[in-house]
C-alpha positions, 0 to 999 in steps of 0.5 A: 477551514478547520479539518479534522482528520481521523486515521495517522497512517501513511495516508492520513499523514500525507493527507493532514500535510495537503491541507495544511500546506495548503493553508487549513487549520488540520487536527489529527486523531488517531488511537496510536501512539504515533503516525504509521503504526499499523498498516503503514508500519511495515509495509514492503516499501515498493513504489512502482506505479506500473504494478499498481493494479487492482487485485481483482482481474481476469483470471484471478479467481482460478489463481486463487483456487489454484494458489489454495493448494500450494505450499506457498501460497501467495493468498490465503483462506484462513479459519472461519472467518472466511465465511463472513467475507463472502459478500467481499468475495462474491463483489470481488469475483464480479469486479474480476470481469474484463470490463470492470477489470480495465476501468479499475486499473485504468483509475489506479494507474492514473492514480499512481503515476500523478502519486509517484512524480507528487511523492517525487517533488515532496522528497525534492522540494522538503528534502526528505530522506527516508531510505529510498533507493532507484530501482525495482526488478520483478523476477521470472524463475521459469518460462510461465511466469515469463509467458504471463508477464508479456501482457503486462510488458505490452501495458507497461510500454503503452503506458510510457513507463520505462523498463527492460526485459533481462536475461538471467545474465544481465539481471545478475550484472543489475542485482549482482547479490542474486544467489546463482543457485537458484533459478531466473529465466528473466527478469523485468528491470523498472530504474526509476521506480524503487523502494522507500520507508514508508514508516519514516516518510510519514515521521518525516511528513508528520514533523513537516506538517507541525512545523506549519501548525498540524495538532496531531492527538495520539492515543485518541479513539474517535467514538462517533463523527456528526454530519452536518454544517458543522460536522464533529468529532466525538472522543471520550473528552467530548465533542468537536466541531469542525468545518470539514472531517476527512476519514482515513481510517482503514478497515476499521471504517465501517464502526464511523461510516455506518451511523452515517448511513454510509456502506463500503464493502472494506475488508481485512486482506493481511499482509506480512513482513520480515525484517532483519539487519544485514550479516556483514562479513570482513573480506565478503561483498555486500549480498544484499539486493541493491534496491527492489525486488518482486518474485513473482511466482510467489508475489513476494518482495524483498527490499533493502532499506538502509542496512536492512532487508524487508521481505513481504508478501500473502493475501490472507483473507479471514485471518485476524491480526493476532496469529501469524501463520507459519507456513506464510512466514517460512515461505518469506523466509524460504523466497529471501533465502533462495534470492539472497541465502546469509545476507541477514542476521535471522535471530534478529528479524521483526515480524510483522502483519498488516490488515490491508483495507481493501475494496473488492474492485480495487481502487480507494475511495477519495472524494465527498461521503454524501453526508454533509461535511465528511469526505473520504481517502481510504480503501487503498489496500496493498497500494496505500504508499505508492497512492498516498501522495497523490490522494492527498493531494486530490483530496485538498484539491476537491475540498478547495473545490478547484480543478481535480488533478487528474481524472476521478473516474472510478475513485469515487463512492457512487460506485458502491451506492 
């Protein structure tokens, strides 16, 4: 078949490879320059399937509220554009019930797991290097954030994912660049998860599908996708047909889907990073951390990537791509400084801010749009590298029309009609 596939983000990269490891004729769009160049192209790194979960849970909305007042807070209602997210916000609040909650995260931790051991037999099958590390520790600085992690220990055991719950001690044995000034209760150590580059992966996976004969067209903007039979692809050198056209295109979706006649509830929820290299000192040991780490009283992560340090983290909700917030950058600054104090060069940071493409339940979209010869892979929010593998490959696998990997409940669009 000959497939198009809009959007070179990590999952339209991961998607193109599928299908054209699997035998299809693929054309890549995308209005960048190059493959990762939004929001896959900073991200934290983090690939940890337990901890795929959809935002929207029990309790959530009371966090929020209460994250609303903090100086550090880990989500964030920026400006006016707030108030045009509210349809987002009220279908997010319902999705935050026990029932919805429990189907939405069963479908991502599916989703998650099929996606890592994927991710995992790509890296050894291509060998592929993109500055992956083993290991992923979430950091409890106090008693409650001990308290509310043992829920998510008893899911985590019933899940088969292995882990260790740490004392402050044994935790500094694991990731012995901790600062000992600052604070740790406990921590929660996974081994076999980890971090990665996401940006580099998907460079990697790009030249891989060349070489099996992906086109990939950057600096194209997509104006319009026809359904039909033949579907097709209008840019400003005209009209494409195809026999297939695959849609992952993030939070800028709905310009596309709408002419279809097709409604997904897709919002901007901006992440942000920091990235510096590591301070190396003649005589001093390495202080930077040795894999992945989760502090979990601010949700930010601190990754190392290569001779780098990624700090990431915030829900920013009404903000627009364009202005940073300080207060969210200084409490990146202030979570790597209290973990790791001096372990980069700050004047030579990147600053980074992603819009996430979130969905207000959680789960992405994968599968047939409803109209003829469009199919879908998006809305995969803060956990498009750690699912990109995996929906890649449910994707082609349904395109093919052969068995699905693993069960779809909940990850298709009927759930939106």
């Amino acid at each position: 078949m000959r497939i198009a596939v809009i959007g070179a983000g990590i999952v339209g990269v991961t998607t193109a490879y599928e299908l054209t490891a699997d035998g299809h004729e693929v054309t890549v769009f995308d209005r960048c320059a190059s493959v990762a160049s939004e929001t896959s192209f900073a991200n934290a790194g983090v690939v940890a399937p337990g901890y795929v979960t959809p935002w929207a849970g029990p309790g959530m909305p009371w966090k929020v509220m209460r994250h609303l007042f903090s100086r550090h807070a880990p989500v964030r209602l920026q400006g006016l554009g707030v108030f045009g997210q509210l349809p987002w916000i009220w279908r997010w609040w319902r999705a935050c019930r026990p029932g919805v909650y429990a189907v939405n995260r069963a479908a991502m931790l599916r989703l998650a797991r099929f996606s890592f051991d994927h991710l995992q037999a790509l890296t050894r099958t291509l060998r592929l290097d993109y500055e992956q590390r083993s290991g992923y520790m979430v950091l409890l600085r106090g008693e409650r954030e001990l308290v509310q992690a043992r829920g998510g220990l008893k899911l985590l055991a019933e899940l088969g994912v292995g882990f260790e719950l740490l004392d402050a001690e044994r935790a500094r044995q694991v990731e012995p660049g901790l600062h000992a000034g600052t604070a740790l209760r406990a921590a929660i150590h996974l081994p076999n998860d980890g971090v990665g580059n996401c940006r580099q992966f998907a460079h990697l996976l790009k030249g891989e599908a060349q070489r099996r004969g992906a086109d990939f067209r950057f600096d194209t903007t997509v104006l319009r996708v026809v359904a039909g039979a033949k579907p097709a692809v209008v840019t400003a050198a005209g009209e494409q047909v195809f026999d297939a056209i695959v849609l992952c295109t993030g939070v800028d979706s709905g310009a596309l889907l709408r002419p279809l006649g097709l409604k997904l509830p897709l919002a901007a929820v901006h992440g942000y990073s920091v990235t510096a290299p590591l301070r190396h000192l003649d005589g001093l040991p390495d202080q930077a951390p040795r894999g992945a780490l989760m502090d979990e009283r601010y949700k930010v992560a601190i990754s190392r990537l290569g001779q780098r340090v990624r700090v990431a983290g915030s829900a920013e909700l009404g903000g627009s791509l364009d202005r940073m917030n300080p207060a969210t950058l200084r409490t990146l600054y202030q979570v790597l400084d209290d973990w790791f104090p001096g372990a980069v060069l700050k004047p030579q940071a990147q600053q980074w801010k992603g819009a996430r493409p979130m969905l207000p339940d959680g789960p992405p979209v994968l599968g047939a749009s409803g109209a003829p010869g469009v199919w879908l892979n998006l809305g995969h929010g803060s956990s498009g590298w750690a699912l990109s593998c995996g929906s890649a490959r449910v994707l082609t696998e349904q395109i093919a029309r052969r068995s699905a990997p693993l069960d779809l409940t909940g990850l298709g669009i009927e759930r939106f009609r």
